[in-house]
N, C-alpha and C positions, 0 to 999 in steps of 0.2 A: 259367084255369089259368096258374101260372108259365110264363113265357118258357121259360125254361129245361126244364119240364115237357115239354113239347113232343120239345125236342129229348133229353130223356131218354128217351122213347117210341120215339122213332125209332132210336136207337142199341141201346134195349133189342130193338127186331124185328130189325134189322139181325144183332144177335150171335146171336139166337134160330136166325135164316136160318143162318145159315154155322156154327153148330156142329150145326144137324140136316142140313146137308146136305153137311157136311164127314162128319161119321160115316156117313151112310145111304152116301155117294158113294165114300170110302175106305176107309172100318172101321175110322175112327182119330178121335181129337180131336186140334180145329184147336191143343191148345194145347201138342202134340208135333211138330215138323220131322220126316218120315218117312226121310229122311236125311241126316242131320247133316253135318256137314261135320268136328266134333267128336265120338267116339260117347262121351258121359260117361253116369254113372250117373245116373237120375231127379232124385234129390234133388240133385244136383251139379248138376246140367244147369241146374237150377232158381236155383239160389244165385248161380251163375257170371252166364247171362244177367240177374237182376235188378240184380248190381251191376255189371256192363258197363252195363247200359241206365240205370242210376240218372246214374256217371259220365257217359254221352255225353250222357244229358238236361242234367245240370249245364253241359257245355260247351256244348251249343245254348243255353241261356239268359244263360249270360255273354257269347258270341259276338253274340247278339240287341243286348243292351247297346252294345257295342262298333260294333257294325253302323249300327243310328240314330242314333250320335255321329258317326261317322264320315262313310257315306256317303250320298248323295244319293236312290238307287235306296230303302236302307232305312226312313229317313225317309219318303217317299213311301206303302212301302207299311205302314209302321203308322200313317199318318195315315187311308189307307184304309181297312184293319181296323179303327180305335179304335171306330165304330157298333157291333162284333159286341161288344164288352168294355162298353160308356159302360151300359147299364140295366143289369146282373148286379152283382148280392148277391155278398158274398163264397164263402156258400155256394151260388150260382148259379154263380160261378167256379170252385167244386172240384169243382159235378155234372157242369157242363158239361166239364169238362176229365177228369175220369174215365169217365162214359158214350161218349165220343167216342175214346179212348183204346181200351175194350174194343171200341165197336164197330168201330171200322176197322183195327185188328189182328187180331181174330179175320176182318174180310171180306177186306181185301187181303192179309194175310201167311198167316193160319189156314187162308184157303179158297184164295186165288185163287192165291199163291207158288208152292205143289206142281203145281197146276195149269198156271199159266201161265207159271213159270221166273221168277227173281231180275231181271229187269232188266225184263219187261213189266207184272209186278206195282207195280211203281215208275212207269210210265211211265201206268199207268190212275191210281194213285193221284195222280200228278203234274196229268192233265189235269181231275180230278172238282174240283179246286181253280182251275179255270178260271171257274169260277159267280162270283167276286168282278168287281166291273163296276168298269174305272177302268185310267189307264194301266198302274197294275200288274200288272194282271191275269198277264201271262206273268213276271214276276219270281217271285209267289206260285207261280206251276207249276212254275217249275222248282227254288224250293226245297222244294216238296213233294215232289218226285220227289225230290231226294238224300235227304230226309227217309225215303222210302219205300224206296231202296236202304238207307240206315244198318241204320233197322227192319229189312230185310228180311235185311241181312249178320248183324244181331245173332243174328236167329230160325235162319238158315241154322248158323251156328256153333257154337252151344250146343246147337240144338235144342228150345228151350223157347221160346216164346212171351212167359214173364215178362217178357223185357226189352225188349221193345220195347213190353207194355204201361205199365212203369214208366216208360221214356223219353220216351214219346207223352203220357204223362197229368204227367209232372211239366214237360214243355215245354208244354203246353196251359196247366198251373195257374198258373205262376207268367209265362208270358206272358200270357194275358189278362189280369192283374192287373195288370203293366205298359202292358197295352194301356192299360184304365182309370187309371190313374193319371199317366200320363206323357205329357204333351203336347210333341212334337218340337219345333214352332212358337215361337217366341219371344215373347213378351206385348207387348203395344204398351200405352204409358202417356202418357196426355194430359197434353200439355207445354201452359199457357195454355189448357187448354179448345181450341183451336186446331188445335195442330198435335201430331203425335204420333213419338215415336223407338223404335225399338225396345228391350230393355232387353238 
């Protein structure tokens, strides 16, 4: 089975879980906020949160850019990540970045948000992202966790769910991509066979 495979399976049980136990538990689906913070009409609700979520996606990925030219801490941890992106197909990079997308919006926002209140929903999401091994490991947690308040302000505001699936899967897709593609580290090129400079 593709790599990727895998973890499409996983994501696909995951959303399975939390939309039947989101309806059996509330009498609602996970992919309406039960009270908004915005009370808009369905189709609005809908519209609003995609393109909120679309925009904040765009700025975490330009932000990302920014962040590994910049700082020390960033660089670091996409050298770390680069293994989860280095074997993934391009289409391995939009499964993986969509199926992870629905399933952990539908489990921390869809199930756990109503449940567990906008700021602890962030903070399990934040810690689940502790599994990367390496000094980054708390840099990735606690940008997961603002990650998971944004998510979670978006779904809380609109009410709709859309947008922070939008925003999770368009910062998953075109970050992995950068993952793969972009190496922070500077190329070293042999001077004399000998000795070597950076470039």
């Amino acid at each position: 089975m593709l790599r990727w495979g895998r973890v499409a399976i996983t994501y696909l049980a995951a959303s399975a879980t939390a939309v039947t136990i989101a309806i059996v538990w509330r009498g609602s689906s996970p992919f309406a906020y039960p009270e908004p913070w915005l009370v808009l009409p369905t189709v609005v609700s809908h519209v609003y949160s995609t393109v909120i979520g679309l925009a904040f996606g765009g700025l975490v990925v330009l932000s990302t850019r920014v962040f590994v030219t910049r700082f020390a801490w960033a660089r670091n941890l996409h050298r770390e990540l680069r293994p989860v992106a280095r074997d993934l197909s391009g289409g391995g990079i939009a499964a993986v970045a969509l199926f992870s997308a629905f399933g952990e919006e539908l489990l921390f926002r869809g199930l756990l948000q109503p449940w567990l209140g906008f700021w602890l929903q962030a903070l399990v999401f934040g810690l689940v992202h502790a599994q990367l091994r390496g000094p980054s490991r708390w840099a990735w947690v606690v940008w997961a966790t603002l990650m998971g308040l944004a998510f979670g302000a978006i779904y809380a505001l609109t009410g709709s769910l859309a947008g922070p699936i939008a925003a999770h899967a368009l910062i998953n897709w075109l970050n992995l991509g950068y993952l793969k593609s972009h190496d922070p580290e500077p190329r070293r090129r042999a001077l004399g066979g000998l000795l070597g400079q950076r470039s």
